[in-house]
Backbone as CSV, one residue per row, in Angstrom:
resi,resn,N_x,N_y,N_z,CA_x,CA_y,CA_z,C_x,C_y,C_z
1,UNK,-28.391,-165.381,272.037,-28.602,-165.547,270.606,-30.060,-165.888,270.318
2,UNK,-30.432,-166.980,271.277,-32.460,-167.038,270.906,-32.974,-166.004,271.118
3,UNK,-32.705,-165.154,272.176,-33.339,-163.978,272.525,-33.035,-162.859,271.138
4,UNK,-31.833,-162.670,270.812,-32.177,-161.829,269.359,-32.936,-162.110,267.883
5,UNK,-32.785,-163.440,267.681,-33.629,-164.325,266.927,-35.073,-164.252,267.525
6,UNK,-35.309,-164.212,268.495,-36.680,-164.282,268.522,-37.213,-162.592,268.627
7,UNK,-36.695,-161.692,269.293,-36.922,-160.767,269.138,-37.326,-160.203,267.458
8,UNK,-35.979,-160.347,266.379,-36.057,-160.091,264.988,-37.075,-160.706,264.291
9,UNK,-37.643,-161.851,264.882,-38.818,-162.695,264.059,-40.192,-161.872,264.767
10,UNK,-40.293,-161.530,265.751,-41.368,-161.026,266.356,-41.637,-159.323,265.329
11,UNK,-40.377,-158.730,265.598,-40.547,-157.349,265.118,-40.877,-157.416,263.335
12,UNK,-40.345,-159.053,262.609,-40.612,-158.694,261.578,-41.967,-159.307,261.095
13,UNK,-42.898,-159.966,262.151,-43.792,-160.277,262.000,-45.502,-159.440,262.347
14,UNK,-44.616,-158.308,263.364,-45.682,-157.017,263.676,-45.452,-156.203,261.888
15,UNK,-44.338,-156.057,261.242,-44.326,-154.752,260.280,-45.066,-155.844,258.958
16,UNK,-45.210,-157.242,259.051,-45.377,-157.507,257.949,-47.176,-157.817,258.148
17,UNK,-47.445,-157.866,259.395,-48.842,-158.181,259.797,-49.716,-157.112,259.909
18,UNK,-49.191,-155.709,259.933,-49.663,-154.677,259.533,-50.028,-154.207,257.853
19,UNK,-49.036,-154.612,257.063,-49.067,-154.919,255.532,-50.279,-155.366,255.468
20,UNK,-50.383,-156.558,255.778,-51.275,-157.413,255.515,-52.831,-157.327,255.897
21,UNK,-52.510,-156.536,256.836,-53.889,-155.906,257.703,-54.762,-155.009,256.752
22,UNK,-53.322,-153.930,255.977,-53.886,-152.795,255.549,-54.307,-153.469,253.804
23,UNK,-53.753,-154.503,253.380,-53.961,-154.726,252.250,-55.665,-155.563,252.136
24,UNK,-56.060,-156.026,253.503,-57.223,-156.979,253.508,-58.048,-155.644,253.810
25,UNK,-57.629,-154.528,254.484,-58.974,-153.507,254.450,-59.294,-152.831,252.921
26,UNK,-57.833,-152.351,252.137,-58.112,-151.797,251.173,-58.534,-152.539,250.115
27,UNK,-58.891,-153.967,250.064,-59.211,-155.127,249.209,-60.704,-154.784,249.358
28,UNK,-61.622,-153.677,250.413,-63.085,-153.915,250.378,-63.609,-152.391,250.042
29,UNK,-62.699,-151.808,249.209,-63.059,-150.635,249.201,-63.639,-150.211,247.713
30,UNK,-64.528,-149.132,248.123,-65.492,-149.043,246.425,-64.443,-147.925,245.861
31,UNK,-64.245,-147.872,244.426,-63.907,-146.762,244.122,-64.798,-145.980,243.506
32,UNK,-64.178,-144.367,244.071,-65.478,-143.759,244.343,-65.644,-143.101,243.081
33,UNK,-64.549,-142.498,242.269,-64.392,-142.209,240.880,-65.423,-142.474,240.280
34,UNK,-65.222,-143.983,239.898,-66.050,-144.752,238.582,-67.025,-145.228,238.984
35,UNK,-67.052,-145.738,240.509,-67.896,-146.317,241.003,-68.003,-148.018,240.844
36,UNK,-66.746,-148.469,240.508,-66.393,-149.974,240.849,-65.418,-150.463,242.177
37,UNK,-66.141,-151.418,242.133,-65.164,-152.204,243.517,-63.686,-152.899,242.601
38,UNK,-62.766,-152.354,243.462,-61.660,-152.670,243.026,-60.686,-153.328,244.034
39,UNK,-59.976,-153.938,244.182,-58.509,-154.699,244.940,-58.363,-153.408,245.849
40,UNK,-57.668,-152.210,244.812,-56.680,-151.355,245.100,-57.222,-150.256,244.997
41,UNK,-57.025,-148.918,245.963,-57.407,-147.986,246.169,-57.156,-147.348,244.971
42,UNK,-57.499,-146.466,244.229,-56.910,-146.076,243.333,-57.622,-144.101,243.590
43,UNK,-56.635,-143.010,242.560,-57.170,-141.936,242.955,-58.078,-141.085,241.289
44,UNK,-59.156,-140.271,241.972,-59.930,-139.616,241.002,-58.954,-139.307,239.725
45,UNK,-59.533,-139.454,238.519,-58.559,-138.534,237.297,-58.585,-137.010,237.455
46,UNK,-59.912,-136.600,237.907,-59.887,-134.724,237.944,-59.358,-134.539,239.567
47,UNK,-58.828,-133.181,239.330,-57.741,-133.356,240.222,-58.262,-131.210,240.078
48,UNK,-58.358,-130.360,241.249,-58.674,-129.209,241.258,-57.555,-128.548,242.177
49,UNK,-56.726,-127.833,241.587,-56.035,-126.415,241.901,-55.502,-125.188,241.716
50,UNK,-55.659,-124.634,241.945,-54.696,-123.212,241.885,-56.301,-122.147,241.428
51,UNK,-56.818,-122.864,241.475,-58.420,-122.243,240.697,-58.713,-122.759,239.335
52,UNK,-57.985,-124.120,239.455,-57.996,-124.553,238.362,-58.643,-125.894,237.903
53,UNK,-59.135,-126.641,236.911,-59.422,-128.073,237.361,-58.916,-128.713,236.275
54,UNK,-58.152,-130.330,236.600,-58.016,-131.055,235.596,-58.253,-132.025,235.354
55,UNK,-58.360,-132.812,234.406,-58.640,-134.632,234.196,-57.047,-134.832,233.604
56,UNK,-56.787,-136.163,234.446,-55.571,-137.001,234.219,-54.634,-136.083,233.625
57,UNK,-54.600,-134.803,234.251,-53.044,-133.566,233.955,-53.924,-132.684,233.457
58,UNK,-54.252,-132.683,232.259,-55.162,-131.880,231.436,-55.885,-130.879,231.567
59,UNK,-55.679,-129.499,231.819,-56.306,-128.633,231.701,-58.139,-128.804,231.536
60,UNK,-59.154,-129.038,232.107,-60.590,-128.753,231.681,-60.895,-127.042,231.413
61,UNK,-60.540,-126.467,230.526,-60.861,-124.750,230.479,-62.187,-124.371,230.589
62,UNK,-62.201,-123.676,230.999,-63.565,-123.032,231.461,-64.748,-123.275,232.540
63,UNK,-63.794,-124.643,233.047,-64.319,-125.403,234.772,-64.106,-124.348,235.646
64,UNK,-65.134,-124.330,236.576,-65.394,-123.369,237.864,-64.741,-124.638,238.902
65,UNK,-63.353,-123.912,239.169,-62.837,-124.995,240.210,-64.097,-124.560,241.481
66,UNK,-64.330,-123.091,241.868,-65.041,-123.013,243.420,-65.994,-123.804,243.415
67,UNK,-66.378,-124.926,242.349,-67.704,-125.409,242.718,-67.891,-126.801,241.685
68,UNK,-66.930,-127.009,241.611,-66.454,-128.193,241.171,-66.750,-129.482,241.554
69,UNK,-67.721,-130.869,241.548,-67.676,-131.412,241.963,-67.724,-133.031,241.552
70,UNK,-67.152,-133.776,242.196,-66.275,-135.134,241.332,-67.736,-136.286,241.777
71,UNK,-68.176,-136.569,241.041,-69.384,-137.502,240.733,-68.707,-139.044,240.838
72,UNK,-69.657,-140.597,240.330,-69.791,-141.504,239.993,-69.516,-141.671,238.939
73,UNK,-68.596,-142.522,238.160,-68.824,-143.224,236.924,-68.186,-142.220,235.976
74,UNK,-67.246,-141.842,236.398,-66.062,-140.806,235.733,-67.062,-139.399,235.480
75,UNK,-68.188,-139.071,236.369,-68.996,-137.883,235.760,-67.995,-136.793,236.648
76,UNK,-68.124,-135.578,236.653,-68.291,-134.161,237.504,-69.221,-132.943,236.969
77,UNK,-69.191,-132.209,237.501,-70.081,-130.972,237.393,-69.696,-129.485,238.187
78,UNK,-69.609,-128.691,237.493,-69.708,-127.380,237.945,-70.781,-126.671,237.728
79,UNK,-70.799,-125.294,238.414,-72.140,-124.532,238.176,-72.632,-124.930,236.742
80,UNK,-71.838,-124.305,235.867,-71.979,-124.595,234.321,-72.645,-125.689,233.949
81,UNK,-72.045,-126.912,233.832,-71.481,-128.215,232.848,-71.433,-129.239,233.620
82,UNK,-71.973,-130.279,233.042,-71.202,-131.893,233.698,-70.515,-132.535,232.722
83,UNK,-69.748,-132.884,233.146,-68.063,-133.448,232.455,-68.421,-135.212,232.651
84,UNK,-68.100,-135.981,231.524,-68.204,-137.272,231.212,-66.514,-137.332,230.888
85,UNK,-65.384,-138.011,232.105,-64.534,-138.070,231.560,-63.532,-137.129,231.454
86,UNK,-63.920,-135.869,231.965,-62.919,-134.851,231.672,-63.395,-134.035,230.038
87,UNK,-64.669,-134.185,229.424,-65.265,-133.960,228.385,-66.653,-133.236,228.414
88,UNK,-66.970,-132.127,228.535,-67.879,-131.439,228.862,-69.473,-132.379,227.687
89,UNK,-70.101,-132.576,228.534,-71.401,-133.102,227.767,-72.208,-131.739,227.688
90,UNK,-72.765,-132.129,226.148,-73.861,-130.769,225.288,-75.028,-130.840,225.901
C-alpha cells in the first residue's frame, strides 16, 4: 500500500512539475505580434491561407498572401501595402 501511494504521489508530481516548468518558461516570452511582454503566449491576429490573408477571421482583400509579412506592433506588409491592424495605411 506505501509502495502505491508513493508511486501515485511521485507520478503526480513529475505531470504537475512539468506544468509548472512550461508555465515559468512561457511567463518570459515577448509577444511577437504587438510586441509586448506578456504572462501568456498568445497568437498573431493575421492569419494567411489558401492564398489568402486575414486579421482576427476577416478577409484583408487585395493582400498578396505570397509575400505577406506579420511585423511588430499589430503592423504587416505585402508587396503593395502595410496594414496597421488588419487596416491598410494610405
Amino acid at each position: 500500500m506505501k509502495k502505491l501511494f508513493l508511486l501515485t504521489f511521485l507520478l503526480l508530481g513529475f505531470a504537475f512539475g512539468d506544468v509548472s516548468a512550461q508555465d515559468r518558461h512561457d511567463g518570459h516570452r515577448t509577444h511577437e505580434a504587438y510586441g509586448q511582454h506578456d504572462r501568456h503566449h498568445h497568437r498573431s491576429p493575421y492569419f494567411v491561407n489558401d492564398g489568402k490573408v486575414f486579421f482576427e477571421g476577416r478577409e484583408i482583400k487585395d493582400a498578396s498572401a505570397s509575400s505577406f509579412e506579420i511585423l511588430k506592433d499589430g503592423y504587416a506588409k505585402d508587396i503593395w501595402n502595410v496594414y496597421y491592424y488588419g487596416k491598410t495605411i494610405d
